[in-house]
C-alpha positions in Angstrom: 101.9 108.2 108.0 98.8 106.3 106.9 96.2 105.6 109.2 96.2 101.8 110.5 92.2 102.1 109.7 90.8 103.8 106.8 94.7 104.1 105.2 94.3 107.4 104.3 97.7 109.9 104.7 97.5 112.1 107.9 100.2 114.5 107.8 102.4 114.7 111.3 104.0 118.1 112.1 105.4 117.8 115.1 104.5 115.1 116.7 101.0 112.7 117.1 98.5 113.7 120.4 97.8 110.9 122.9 94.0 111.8 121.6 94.1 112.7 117.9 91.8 111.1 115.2 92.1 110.5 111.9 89.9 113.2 109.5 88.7 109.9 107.2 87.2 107.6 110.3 87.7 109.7 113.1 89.7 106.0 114.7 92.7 107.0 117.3 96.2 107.7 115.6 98.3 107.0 118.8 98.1 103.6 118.6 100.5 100.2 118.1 99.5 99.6 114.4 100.3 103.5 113.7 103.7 103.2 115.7 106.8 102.4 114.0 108.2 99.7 116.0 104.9 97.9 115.6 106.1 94.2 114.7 103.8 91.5 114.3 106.6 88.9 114.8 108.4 90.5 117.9 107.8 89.5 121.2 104.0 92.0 122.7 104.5 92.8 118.6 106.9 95.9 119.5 110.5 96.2 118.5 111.0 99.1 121.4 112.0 96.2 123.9 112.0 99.1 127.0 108.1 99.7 126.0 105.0 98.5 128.5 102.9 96.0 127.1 99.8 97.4 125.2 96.8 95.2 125.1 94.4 96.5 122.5 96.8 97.7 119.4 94.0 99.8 118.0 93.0 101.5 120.7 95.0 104.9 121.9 98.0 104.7 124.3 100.2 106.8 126.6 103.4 105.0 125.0 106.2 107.4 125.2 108.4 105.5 122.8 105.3 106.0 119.9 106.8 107.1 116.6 104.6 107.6 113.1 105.1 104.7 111.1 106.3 105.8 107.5 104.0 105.6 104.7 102.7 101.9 103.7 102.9 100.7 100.7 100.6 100.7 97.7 98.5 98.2 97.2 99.7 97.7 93.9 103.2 97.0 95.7 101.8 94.2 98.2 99.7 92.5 95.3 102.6 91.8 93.2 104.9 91.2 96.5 101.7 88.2 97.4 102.2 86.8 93.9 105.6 86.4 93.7 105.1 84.6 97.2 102.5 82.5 96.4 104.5 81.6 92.8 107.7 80.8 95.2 105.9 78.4 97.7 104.3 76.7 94.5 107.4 75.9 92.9 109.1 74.8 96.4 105.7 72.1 96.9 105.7 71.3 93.4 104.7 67.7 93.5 106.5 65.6 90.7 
């Protein structure tokens, strides 16, 4: 997983502590924007629907339903994915 923070890779062996930091910022990796059912769009932005409601997303949690998110993507990747956006929406408000 990447941290939510500094983005860089923290490698998760077993599992992630209630109290770990990450090496690069020393932030909290048991947190919502770490977790993999963290959804911005879903209803207290968690998929796990069985899951309390966590206030503060960046700070660490006793969530038993936490699970690493996988590796974002690049950079590169959500550049291009912005542009081809943006170039959609422009076409679709294209005033003639």
């Amino acid at each position: 997983m990447n941290c939510f923070h500094c983005g860089r890779a923290v490698e998760v062996k077993e599992r992630v502590g209630f109290r770990d930091t990450c090496a690069g910022c020393d932030r909290p990796l048991h947190v919502c924007l770490n977790c993999e059912f963290y959804e911005s769009s879903y209803n207290n932005q968690c998929r796990e629907p069985q899951a309390e409601r966590v206030v503060d997303k960046d700070r660490f949690n006793f969530c038993d339903y936490f699970a690493p998110a996988r590796a974002a993507p690049s950079a590169a990747a959500r550049t291009v994915a912005a542009s081809v956006g943006r170039a959609k929406l422009e076409a679709l408000f294209k005033r003639k």
